[in-house]
Every structure is written in structure tokens, then in C-alpha cells.
SEMIGU-749206 format. One record per residue (C-alpha): z, x, y; chain; residue number from 1. Coordinates in steps of 0.5 Angstrom, whole numbers. Example, Ala and Ser with C-alpha at 12.3 -4.5 7.8 and 13.67 -1.06 7.14 Angstrom:
REM SEMIGU-749206
+-------+-------+-------+------+------+
|     z |     x |     y | gudo | zaro |
+-------+-------+-------+------+------+
|    16 |    25 |    -9 |    A |    1 |
|    14 |    27 |    -2 |    A |    2 |
+-------+-------+-------+------+------+
END
This chain:
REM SEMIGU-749206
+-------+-------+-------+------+------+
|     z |     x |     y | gudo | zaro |
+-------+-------+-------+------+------+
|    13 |    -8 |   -42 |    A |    1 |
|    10 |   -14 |   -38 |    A |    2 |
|     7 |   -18 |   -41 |    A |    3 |
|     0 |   -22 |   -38 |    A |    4 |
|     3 |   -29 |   -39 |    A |    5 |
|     9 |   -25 |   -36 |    A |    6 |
|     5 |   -23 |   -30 |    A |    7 |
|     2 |   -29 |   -30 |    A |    8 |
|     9 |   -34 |   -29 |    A |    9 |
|    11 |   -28 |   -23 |    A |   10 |
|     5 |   -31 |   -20 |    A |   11 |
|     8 |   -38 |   -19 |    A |   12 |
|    15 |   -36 |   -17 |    A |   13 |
|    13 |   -31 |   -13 |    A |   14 |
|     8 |   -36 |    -9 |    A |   15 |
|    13 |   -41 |   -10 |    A |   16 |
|    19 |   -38 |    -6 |    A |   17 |
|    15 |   -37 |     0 |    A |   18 |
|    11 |   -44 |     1 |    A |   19 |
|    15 |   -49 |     4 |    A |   20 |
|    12 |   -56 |     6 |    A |   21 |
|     6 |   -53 |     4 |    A |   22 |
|     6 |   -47 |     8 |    A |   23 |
|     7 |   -40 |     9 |    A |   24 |
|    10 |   -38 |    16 |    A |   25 |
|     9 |   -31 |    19 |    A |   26 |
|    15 |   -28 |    17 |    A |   27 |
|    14 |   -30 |    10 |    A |   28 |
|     7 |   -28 |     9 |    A |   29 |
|     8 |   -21 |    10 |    A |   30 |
|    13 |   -21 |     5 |    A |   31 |
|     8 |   -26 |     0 |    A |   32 |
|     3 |   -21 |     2 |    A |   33 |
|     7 |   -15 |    -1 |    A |   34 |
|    10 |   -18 |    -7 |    A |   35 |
|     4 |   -20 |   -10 |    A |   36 |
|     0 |   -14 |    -7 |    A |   37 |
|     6 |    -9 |   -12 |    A |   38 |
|     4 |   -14 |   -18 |    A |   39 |
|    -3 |   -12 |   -17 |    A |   40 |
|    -2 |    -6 |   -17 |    A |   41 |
|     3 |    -5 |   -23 |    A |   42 |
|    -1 |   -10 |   -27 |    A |   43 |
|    -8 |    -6 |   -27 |    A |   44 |
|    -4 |     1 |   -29 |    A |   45 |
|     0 |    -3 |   -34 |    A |   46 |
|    -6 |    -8 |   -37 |    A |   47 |
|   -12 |    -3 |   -36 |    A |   48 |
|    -8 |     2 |   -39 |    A |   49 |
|    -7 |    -3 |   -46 |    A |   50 |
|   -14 |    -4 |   -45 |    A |   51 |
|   -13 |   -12 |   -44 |    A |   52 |
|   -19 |   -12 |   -37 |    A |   53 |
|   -21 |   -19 |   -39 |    A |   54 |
|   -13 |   -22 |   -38 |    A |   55 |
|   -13 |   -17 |   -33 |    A |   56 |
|   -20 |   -20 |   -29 |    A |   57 |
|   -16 |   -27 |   -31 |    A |   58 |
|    -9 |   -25 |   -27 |    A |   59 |
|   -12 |   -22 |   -21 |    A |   60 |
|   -17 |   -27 |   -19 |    A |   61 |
|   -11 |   -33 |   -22 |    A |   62 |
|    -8 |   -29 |   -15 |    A |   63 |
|   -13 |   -30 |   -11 |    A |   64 |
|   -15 |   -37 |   -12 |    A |   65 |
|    -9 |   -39 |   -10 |    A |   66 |
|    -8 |   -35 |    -4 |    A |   67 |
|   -14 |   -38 |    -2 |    A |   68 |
|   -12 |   -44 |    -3 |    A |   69 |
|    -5 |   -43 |     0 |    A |   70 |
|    -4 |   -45 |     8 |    A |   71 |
|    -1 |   -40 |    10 |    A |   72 |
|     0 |   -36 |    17 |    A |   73 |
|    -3 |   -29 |    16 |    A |   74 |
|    -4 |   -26 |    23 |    A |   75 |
|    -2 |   -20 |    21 |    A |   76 |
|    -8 |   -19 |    16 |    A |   77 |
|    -5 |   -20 |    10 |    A |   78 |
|   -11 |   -23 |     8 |    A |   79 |
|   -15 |   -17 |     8 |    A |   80 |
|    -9 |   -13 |     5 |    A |   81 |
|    -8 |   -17 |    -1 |    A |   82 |
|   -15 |   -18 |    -2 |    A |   83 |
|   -17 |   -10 |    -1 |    A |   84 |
|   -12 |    -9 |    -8 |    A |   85 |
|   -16 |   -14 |   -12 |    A |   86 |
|   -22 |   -11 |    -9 |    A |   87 |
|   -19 |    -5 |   -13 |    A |   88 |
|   -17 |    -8 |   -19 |    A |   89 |
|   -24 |   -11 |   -20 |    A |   90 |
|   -27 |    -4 |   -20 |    A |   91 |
|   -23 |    -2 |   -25 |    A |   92 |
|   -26 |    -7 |   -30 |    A |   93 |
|   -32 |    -6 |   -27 |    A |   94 |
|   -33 |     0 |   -28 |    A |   95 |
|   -29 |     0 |   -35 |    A |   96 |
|   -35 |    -5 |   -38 |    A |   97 |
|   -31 |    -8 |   -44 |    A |   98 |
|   -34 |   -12 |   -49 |    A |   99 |
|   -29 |   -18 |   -47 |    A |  100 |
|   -31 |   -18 |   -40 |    A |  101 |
|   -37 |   -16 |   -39 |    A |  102 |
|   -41 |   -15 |   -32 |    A |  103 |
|   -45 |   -21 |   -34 |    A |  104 |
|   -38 |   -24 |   -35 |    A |  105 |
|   -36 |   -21 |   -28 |    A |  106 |
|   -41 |   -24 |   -24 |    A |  107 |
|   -41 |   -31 |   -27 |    A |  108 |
|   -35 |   -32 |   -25 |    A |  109 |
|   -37 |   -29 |   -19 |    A |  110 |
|   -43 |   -34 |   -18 |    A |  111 |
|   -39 |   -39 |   -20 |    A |  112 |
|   -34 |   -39 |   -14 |    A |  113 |
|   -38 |   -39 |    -8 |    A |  114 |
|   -39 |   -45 |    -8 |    A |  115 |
|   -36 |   -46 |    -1 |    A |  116 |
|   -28 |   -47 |    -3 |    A |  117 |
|   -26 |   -39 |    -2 |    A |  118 |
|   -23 |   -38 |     5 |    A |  119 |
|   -28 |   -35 |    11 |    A |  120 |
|   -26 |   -26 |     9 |    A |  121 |
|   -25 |   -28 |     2 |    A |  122 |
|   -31 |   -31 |     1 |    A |  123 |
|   -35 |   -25 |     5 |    A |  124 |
|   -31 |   -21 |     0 |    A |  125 |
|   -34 |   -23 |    -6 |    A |  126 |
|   -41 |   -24 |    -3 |    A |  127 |
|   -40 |   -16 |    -2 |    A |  128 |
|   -38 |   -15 |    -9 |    A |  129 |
|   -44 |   -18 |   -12 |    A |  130 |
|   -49 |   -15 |    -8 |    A |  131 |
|   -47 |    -8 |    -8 |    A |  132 |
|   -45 |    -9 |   -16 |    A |  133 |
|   -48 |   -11 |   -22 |    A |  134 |
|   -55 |    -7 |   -22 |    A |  135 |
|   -57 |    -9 |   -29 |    A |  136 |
|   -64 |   -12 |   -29 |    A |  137 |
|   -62 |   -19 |   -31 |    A |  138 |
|   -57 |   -19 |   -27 |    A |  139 |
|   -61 |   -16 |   -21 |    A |  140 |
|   -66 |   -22 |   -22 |    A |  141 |
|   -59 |   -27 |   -22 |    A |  142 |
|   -57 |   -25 |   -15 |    A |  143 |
|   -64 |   -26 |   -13 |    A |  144 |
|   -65 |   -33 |   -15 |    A |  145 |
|   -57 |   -35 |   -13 |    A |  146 |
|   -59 |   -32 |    -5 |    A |  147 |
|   -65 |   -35 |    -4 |    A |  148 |
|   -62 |   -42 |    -8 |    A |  149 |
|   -56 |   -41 |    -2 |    A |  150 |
|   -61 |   -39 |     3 |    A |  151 |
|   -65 |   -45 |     1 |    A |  152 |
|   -59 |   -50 |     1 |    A |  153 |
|   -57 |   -48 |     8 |    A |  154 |
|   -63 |   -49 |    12 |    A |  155 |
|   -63 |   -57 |     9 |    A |  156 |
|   -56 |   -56 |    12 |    A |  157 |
|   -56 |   -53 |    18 |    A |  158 |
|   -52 |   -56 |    22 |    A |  159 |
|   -47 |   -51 |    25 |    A |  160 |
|   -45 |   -43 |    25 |    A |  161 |
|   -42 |   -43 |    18 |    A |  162 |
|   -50 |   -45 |    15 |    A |  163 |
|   -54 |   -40 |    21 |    A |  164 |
|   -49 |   -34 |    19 |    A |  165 |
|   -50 |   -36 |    11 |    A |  166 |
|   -57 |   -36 |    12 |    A |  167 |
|   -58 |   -29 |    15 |    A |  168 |
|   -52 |   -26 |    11 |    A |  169 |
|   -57 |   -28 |     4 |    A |  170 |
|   -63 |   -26 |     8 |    A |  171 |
|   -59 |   -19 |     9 |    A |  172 |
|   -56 |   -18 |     1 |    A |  173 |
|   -63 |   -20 |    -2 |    A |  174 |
|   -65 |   -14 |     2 |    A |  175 |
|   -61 |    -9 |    -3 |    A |  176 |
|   -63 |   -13 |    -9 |    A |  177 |
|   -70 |   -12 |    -7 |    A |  178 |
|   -68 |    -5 |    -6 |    A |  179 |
|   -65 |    -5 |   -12 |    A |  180 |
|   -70 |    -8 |   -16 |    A |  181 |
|   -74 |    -2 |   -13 |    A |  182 |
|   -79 |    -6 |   -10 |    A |  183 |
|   -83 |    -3 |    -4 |    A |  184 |
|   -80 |    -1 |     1 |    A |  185 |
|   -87 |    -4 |     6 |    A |  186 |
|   -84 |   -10 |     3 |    A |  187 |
|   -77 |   -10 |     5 |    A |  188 |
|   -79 |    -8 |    12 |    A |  189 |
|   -83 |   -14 |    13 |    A |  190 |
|   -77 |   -18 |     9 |    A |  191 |
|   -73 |   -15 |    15 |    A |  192 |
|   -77 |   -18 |    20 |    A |  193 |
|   -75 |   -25 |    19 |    A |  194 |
|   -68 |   -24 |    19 |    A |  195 |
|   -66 |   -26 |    25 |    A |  196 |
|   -59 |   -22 |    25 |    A |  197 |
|   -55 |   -17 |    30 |    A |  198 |
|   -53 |   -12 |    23 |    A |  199 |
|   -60 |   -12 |    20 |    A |  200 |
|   -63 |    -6 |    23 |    A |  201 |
|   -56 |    -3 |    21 |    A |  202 |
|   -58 |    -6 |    14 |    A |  203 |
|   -65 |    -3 |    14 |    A |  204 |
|   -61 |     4 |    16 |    A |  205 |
|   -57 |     5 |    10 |    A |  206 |
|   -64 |     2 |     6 |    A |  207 |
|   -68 |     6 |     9 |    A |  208 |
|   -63 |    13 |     7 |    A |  209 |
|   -63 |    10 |    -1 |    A |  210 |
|   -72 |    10 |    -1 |    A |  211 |
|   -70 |    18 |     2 |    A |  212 |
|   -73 |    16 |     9 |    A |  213 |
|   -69 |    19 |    14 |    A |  214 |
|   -74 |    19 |    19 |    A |  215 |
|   -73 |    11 |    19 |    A |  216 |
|   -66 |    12 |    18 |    A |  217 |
|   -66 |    17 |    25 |    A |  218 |
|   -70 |    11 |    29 |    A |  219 |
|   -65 |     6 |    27 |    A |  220 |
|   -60 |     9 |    29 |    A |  221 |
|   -62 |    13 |    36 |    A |  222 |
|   -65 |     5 |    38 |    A |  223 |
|   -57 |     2 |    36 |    A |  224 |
|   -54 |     8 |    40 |    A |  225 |
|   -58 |     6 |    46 |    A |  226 |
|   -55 |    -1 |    45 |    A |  227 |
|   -48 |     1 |    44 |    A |  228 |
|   -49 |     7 |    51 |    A |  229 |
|   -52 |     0 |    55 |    A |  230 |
|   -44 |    -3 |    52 |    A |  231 |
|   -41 |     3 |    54 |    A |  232 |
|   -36 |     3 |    49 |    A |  233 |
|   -37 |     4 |    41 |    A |  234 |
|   -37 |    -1 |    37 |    A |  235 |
|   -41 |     2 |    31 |    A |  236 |
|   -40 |    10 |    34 |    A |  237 |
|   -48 |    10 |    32 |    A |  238 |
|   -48 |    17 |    36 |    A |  239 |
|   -43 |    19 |    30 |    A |  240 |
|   -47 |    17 |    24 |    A |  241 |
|   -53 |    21 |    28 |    A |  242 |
|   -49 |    27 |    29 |    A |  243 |
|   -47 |    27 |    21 |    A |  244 |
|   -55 |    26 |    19 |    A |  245 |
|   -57 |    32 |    23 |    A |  246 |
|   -50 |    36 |    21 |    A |  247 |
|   -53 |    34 |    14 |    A |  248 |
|   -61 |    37 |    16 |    A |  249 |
|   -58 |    43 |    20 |    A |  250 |
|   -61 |    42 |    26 |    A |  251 |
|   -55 |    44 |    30 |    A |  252 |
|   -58 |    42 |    38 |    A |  253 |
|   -60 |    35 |    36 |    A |  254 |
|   -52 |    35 |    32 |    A |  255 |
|   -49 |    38 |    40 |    A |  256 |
|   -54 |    33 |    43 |    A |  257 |
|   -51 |    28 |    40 |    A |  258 |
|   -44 |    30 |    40 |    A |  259 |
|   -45 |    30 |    47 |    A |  260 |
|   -47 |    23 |    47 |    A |  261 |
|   -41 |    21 |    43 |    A |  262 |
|   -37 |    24 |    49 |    A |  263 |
|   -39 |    20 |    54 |    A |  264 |
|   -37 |    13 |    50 |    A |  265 |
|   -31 |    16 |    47 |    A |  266 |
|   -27 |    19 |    52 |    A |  267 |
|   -21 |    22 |    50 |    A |  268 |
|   -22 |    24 |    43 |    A |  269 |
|   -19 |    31 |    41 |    A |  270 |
|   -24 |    32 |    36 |    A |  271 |
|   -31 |    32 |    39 |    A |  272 |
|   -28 |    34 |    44 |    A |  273 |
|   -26 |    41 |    40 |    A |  274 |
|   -32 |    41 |    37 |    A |  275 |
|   -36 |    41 |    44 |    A |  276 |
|   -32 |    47 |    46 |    A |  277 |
|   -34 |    51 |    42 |    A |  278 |
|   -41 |    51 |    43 |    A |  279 |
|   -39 |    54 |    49 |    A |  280 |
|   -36 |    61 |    52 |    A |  281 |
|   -30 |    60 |    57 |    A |  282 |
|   -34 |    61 |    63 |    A |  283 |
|   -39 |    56 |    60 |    A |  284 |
|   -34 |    52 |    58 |    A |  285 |
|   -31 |    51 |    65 |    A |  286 |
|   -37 |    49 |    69 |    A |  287 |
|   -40 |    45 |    63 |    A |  288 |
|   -33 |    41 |    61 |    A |  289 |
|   -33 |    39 |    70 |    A |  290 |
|   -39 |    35 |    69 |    A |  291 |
|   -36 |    32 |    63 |    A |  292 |
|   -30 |    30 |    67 |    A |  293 |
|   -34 |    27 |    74 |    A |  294 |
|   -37 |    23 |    69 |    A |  295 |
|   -30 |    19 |    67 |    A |  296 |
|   -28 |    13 |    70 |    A |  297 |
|   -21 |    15 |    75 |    A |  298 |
|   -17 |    11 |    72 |    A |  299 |
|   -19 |    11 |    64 |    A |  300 |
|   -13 |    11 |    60 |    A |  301 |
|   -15 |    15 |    55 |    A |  302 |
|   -18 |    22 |    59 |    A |  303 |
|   -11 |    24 |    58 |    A |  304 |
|   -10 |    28 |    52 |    A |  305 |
|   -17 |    32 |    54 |    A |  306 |
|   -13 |    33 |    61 |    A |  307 |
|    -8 |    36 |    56 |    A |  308 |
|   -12 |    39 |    53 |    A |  309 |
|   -16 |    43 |    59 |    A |  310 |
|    -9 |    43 |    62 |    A |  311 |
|   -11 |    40 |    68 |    A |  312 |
|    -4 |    36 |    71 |    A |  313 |
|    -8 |    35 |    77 |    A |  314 |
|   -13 |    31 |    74 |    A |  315 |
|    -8 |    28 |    71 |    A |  316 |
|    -3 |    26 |    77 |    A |  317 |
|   -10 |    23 |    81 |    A |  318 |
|   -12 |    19 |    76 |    A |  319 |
|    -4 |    16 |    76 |    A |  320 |
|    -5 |    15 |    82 |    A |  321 |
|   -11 |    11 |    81 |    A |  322 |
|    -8 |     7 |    76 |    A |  323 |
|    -1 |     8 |    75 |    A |  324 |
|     1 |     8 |    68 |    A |  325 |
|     8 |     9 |    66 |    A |  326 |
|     7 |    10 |    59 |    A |  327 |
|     3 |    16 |    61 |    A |  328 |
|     8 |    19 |    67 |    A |  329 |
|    13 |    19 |    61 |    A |  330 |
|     9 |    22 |    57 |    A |  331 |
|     7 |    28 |    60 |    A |  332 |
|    13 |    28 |    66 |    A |  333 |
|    15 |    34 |    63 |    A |  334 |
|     9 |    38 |    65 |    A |  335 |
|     8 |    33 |    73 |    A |  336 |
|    15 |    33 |    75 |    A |  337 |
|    16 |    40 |    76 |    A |  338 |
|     9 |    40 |    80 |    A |  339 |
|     8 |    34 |    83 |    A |  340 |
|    16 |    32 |    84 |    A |  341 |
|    14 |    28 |    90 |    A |  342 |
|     8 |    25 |    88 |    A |  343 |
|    11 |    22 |    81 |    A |  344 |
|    17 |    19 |    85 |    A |  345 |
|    13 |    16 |    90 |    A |  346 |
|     8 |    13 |    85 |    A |  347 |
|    15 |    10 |    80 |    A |  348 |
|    17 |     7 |    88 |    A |  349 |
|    11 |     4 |    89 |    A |  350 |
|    11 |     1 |    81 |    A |  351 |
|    18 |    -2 |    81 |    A |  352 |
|    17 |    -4 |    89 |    A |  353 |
|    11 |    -8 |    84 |    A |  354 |
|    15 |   -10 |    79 |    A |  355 |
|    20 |   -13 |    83 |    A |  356 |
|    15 |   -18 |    86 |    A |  357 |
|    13 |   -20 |    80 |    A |  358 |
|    20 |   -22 |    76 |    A |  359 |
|    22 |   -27 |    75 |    A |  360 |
|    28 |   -26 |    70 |    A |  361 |
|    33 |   -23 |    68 |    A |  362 |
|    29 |   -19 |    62 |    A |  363 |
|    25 |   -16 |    68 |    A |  364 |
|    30 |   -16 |    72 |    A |  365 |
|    33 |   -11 |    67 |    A |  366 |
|    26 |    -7 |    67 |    A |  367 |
|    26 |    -6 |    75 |    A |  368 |
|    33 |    -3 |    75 |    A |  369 |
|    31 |     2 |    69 |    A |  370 |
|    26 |     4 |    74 |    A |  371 |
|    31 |     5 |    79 |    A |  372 |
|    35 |     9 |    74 |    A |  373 |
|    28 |    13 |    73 |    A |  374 |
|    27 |    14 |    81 |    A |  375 |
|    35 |    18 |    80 |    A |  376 |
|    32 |    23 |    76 |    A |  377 |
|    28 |    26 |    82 |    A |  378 |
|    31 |    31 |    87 |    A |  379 |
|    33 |    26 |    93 |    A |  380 |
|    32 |    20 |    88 |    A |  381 |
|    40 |    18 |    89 |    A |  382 |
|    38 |    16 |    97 |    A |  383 |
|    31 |    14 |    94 |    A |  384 |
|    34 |     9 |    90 |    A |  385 |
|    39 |     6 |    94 |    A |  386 |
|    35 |     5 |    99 |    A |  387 |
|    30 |     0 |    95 |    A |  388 |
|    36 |    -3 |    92 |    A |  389 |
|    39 |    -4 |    98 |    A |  390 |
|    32 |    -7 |   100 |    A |  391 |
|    31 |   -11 |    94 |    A |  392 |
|    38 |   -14 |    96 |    A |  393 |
|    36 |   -17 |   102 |    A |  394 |
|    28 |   -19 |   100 |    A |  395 |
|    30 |   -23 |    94 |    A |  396 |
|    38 |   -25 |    95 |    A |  397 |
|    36 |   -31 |    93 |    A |  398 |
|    35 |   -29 |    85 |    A |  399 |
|    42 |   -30 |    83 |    A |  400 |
|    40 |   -26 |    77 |    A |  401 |
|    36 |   -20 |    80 |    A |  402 |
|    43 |   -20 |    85 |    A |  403 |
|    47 |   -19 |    79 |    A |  404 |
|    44 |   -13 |    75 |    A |  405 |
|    43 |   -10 |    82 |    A |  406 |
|    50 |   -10 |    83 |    A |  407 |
|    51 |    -7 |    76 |    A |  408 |
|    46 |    -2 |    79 |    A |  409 |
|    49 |     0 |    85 |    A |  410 |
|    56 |     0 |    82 |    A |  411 |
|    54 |     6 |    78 |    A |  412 |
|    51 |    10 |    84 |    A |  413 |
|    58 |     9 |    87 |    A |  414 |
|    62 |    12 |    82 |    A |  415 |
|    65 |    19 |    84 |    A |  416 |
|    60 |    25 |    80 |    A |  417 |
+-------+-------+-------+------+------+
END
């Protein structure tokens, strides 16, 4: 059994073996980041199970303040991982409630640490708590006070990003607390209006859909899908969320409406892909899946695996063609060599000769002569090779390096089979 002192001098060692000169590399923050991510873990089964929540409260967020606090390179999103199982072991005091740690204990301590020394995702985090947690009335009636004292003290202040994001990111709680406090909806909605923020419409959606109001929700949503369709790419995928209310509502042509859409802005998802076919018959589905390929940009990387799908290999070699992938040739040589053989070695030729013009040393050398060995295992791709080897030797001699792995390349092709 470990003790919570226990758990809380491991804290300390395990912070303590990886900071060096105040700081924790690349390297060391992924292990950082798993080794206090395990201790979270094992201590909420472990002091939850003994009943002790408010040590376990004071272990977790001893972690979390310190990994704020530590300068540290977490490129690899190390804070958001470490941060995502406190999130966890809070919803388990949370929701156990215990007298020694009560919701209003929680939340106070809470308050107490946005006071702007938490790092940028860890203080969005505990804002996202507070306002989508502690639904008792007092503690309602606390979050608005502490919005509108932050709103306030940001508009004294508003000198740069960080206080216009603050502004409007107390604005948009404010309008789940009003909604938990059941105020009226008109006046949400006209709260909503002076909020100038990209996610508000977002925002009014998911509250508009708690009053039961789904002919808001589906406004809201159709007005964010015209806006992500001008983009032209789905950042929210509010088609998606369309698609799920009227799956919900069971109206079936406005889902395949909508499904339809979605197509068009995530091209090569198999799922919707499916999904849309199987509204149609086989001679239906032929013409009905031309229209939605000619829609597609040539060389989209991501229509092939609905090429795959259709078993289109023709459409698969022309968008090559277009725009050459390598990745996407080996993946689905196996299916283009014993059709197009002539057609994929030419396109590996023009890729190498494109290649060679750009290296510049010996890892891409090494990376040209791969595809000369690639263009090998094509019918006449012994001859093709040599000739571009022979060619690359007389355009780039002056690369001492290029000439020597081009050497070790040709010595292969003269070897006896």
C-alpha cells in the first residue's frame, strides 16, 4: 500500500530526475510525462478506493501546479496528455462528493488558481471545469460573480491578445451558467449578441439543444456548415453534427442531404463513403458516384482509398499522373503495375530524374538510387535504370558523393544474375 506522503515525495523524484538547469528537454518530457501520468493513474484507483479524495485532490493538483510551473519542451503534447488524467482523477472526487472535499472545496480551489499563474492549456482547462461542473446554486451564483470580475478586470486591462481572449472566453461561460441557472433563453440569446467571438454560434448550439430548441440548433449549424463549405475543408465537420440531429429526428432525406455534403469536404473518408452508397442501387450508384468523383480536385491525396473502394485504378493512375505520390504508388502498386506497368515506370523516372535535381547530399543521394532500384523491378527496368544512372553520371559528376553511390549502384547492375 502506498501511502499519500508516499505518492507525494515520488512526485518530487520523479520532477527531480528529469529537470536539469531548470529544464526539461524533448527527450525527457515524454518520459516525464508517462511517469506521472502512471502515478495518477495508480494513485486515484488506490487512494479513492480507501476513501481518502481530499489527499487525493491535494496529490494531483501538487502535480499539476508543478508541472506548470516547470520549464519544459512539451512539443509532443505532453501537457495536454498529463493534463487529460487529472481531468480524470478530479471527476472522480467530483462526482464522489466527500465531506472532506466537498464541491464547494473543489471549486474554491479552483477559483483560487486563476489568478493567471497556470500555463496557457492548463488554465483553459480548469476554466472548462468550473464551468461545466458545480451546478448547485450558490456555487452557480459564485461562477457568475468570478466571470463577470474577470471580464471586468480584463476590459481595464485590455492591452493584448491574452485579455480579448479572456473577455470573450468569460462571455461564452457566463452563457452555460445563465443556462444553468435556467434564465430565459431570450435572454441568453441577447447576451450571445455581444459576444464578439468565432465559437459563440458554436456555444449557443450546444444551449439552444439543452432548452430543447432544435430548430435553433439546426440554424446554427446549417449557418457554421455554409462557412466551413466556403473553407473548403472541415475544421468542426458541422455537416457531421447535422447529419447526427436529423439521424436523431429521423428524417432520412435531410441526413443523406447532408451526408452528401459532408462528402464533398471530407473526401476519402470510407465511412460516409459506405454509408452514401447504400442509399443507392448498382446502376444508380454508378452514375451517382461519377458526379461525386468529377467534383474532386486530380491530384487530392486523399481520394484514393475511395478509388480503392470503386476499384477505379484508372482514376488512380491519372491522379498519380497529376500529382505523383510515392507513398500512394507503393501502396497500391500491387493493383497499378500489372495494369499500367508503362505508365508507373515512367512516372518513378520523371520522380527520380526530380529528385536528383534537388539533392544536394549523401541521405538524398542514397534516396535517388532506392528509386533506381525501385525503376529495376519493372519489365525493361534493368535498361531504364542504367540509362538514368549513366545520365545522372555524366550531369552531376561534379558531386563526388552522388558518384560514389551511383557506383555502388551500377556495380550491382553488372553483377552476373
Amino acid at each position: 500500500m502506498t501511502t499519500f506522503k508516499e505518492y507525494r515525495n515520488e512526485i518530487n523524484k520523479i520532477f527531480a530526475r528529469y529537470i536539469h538547469h531548470g529544464f526539461v528537454d524533448y527527450y525527457s518530457c515524454r518520459r516525464l510525462s508517462g511517469e506521472m501520468i502512471n502515478l495518477v493513474i495508480e494513485a486515484t484507483k488506490e487512494l479513492s478506493f480507501r476513501g481518502e479524495y481530499k489527499e487525493l485532490f491535494d496529490l494531483v493538483n501538487k502535480g499539476f501546479l508543478k508541472w506548470s510551473k516547470t520549464d519544459k519542451d512539451d512539443s509532443d503534447g505532453e501537457t495536454q496528455d498529463f493534463t487529460y488524467f487529472v481531468n480524470k482523477a478530479w471527476d472522480v472526487i467530483y462526482e464522489a462528493n466527500n465531506s472532506n472535499i466537498s464541491h464547494k472545496k473543489m471549486y474554491e480551489w479552483f477559483e483560487k488558481h486563476l489568478d493567471g499563474s497556470l500555463i496557457d492549456y492548463m488554465e483553459d482547462s480548469v476554466y472548462e471545469y468550473i464551468t461545466h461542473h458545480f451546478s448547485e446554486l450558490d456555487l452557480l451564483k459564485r461562477k457568475f460573480s468570478f466571470f463577470n470580475q474577470k471580464i471586468d478586470e480584463a476590459l481595464k486591462d485590455k492591452k493584448d491578445y491574452y485579455h480579448e481572449f479572456q473577455i470573450t472566453r468569460c462571455q461564452e461561460n457566463l452563457l452555460f451558467v445563465m443556462a444553468d441557472m435556467k434564465e430565459p433563453i431570450t435572454e441568453i440569446r441577447k447576451y450571445a449578441l455581444s459576444i464578439k467571438s468565432s465559437s459563440v454560434k458554436e456555444t449557443m448550439a450546444k444551449i439552444e439543444h439543452l432548452y430543447g430548441n432544435m430548430d435553433e440548433v439546426i440554424a446554427i449549424y446549417e449557418d457554421l456548415a455554409a462557412e466551413e463549405e466556403n473553407r473548403g475543408y472541415p475544421l468542426e465537420n458541422w455537416h457531421l453534427k447535422l447529419m447526427e440531429v436529423y439521424k436523431e429526428s429521423g428524417d432520412s432525406d435531410k441526413y443523406k442531404k447532408e451526408l452528401r455534403a459532408a462528402l464533398k469536404i471530407n473526401v476519402g473518408d470510407k465511412e460516409l463513403w459506405e454509408d452514401y452508397k447504400s442509399y443507392y442501387s448498382k446502376e444508380e450508384w454508378s452514375r451517382e458516384s461519377e458526379e461525386i468523383i468529377s467534383e474532386i480536385d486530380p491530384g487530392d491525396y486523399n481520394a484514393y482509398s475511395w478509388y480503392e473502394i470503386e476499384k477505379r485504378y484508372d482514376l488512380m493512375i491519372a491522379a498519380l499522373e497529376n500529382t505523383f505520390f510515392s507513398d500512394k504508388l507503393k501502396v497500391y502498386e500491387g493493383k497499378l503495375k500489372p495494369l499500367y506497368p508503362e505508365r508507373c515506370i515512367t512516372l518513378l523516372i520523371k520522380d527520380t530524374e526530380n529528385m536528383a535535381s534537388q539533392a544536394n547530399n549523401r541521405k538524398a543521394y542514397i534516396r535517388v538510387v532506392k528509386n533506381l532500384a525501385w525503376i529495376k523491378k519493372y519489365p525493361e527496368g534493368d535498361k531504364k535504370a542504367e540509362e538514368l544512372a549513366d545520365k545522372f553520371r555524366s550531369i552531376y559528376k561534379q558531386k563526388s558523393a552522388f558518384m560514389e553511390e551511383i557506383s555502388k549502384f551500377k556495380s550491382l547492375l553488372d553483377k552476373p544474375k
